[in-house]
C-alpha positions in Angstrom: 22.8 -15.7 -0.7 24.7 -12.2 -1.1 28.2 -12.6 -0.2 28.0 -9.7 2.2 30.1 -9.2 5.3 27.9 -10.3 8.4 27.2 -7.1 10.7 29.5 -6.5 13.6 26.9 -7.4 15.9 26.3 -10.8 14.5 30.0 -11.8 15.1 29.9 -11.2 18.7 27.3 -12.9 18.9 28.2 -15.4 17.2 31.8 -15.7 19.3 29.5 -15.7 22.5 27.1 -18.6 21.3 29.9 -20.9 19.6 32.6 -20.2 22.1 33.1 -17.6 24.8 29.6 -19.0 26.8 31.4 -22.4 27.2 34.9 -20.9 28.2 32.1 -18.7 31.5 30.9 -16.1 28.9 33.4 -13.5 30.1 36.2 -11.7 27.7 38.4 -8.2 28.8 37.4 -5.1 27.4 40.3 -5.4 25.5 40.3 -8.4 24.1 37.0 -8.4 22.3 37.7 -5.6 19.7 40.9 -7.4 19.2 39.2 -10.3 18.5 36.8 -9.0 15.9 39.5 -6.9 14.3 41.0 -10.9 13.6 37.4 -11.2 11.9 38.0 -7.7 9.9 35.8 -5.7 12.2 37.4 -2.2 12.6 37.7 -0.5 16.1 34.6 1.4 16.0 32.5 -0.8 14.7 33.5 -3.2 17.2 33.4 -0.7 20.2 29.8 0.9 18.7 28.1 -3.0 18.1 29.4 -3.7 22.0 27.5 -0.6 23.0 24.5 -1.8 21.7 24.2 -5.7 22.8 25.0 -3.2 26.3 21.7 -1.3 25.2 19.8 -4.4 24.5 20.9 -6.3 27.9 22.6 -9.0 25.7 26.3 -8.4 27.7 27.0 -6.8 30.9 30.1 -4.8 32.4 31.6 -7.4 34.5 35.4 -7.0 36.2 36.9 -10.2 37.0 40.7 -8.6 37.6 40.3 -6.7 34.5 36.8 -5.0 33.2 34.9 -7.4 30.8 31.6 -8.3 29.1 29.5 -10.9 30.2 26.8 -12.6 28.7 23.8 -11.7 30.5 21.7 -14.6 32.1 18.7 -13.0 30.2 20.1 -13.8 26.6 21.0 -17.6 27.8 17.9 -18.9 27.2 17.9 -17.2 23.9 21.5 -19.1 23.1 20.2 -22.4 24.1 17.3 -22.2 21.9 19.7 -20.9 19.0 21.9 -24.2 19.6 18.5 -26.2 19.6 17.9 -24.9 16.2 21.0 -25.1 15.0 22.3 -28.3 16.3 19.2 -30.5 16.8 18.1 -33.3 14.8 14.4 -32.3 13.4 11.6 -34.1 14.4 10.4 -36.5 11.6 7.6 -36.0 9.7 4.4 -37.2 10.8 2.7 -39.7 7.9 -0.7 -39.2 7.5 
């Protein structure tokens, strides 16, 4: 495998799925693109791969105090399955 940076995108959602969906799937505004810059994401790659998991319906503008982004309901089941693959034991094979 290349040792290539993963894309912005792929981070968040890989924060989301590992942590932020067990801790209510809710971060500020401003704490997400602080968050990725501790990942080496820059600002505008950050601000510009939140825009589009906006665009695709994967988070949602929330304000719980402050404004936020929150996992949409739609992309759950598309996070459980992910954990299923990831985390499951695979099925045995069958003998013939």
């Amino acid at each position: 495998m290349a040792d290539r940076p993963l894309r912005p995108s792929s981070l968040i959602n890989t924060v989301y799925g590992a942590f932020l969906r067990r801790l209510g799937g809710w971060i500020s505004v401003a704490d997400l693109p602080t968050l990725m810059a501790e990942l080496d994401v820059d600002g505008p790659a950050a601000r510009s791969a939140i825009s589009r998991l906006k665009k695709k319906g994967v988070l949602e503008p929330e304000r719980r105090g402050a404004t936020g982004y929150l996992l949409s309901p739609g992309a759950h089941p598309v996070f459980d399955e992910g954990d299923r693959r990831i985390f499951g034991s695979p099925e045995p094979a069958k003998l013939k």
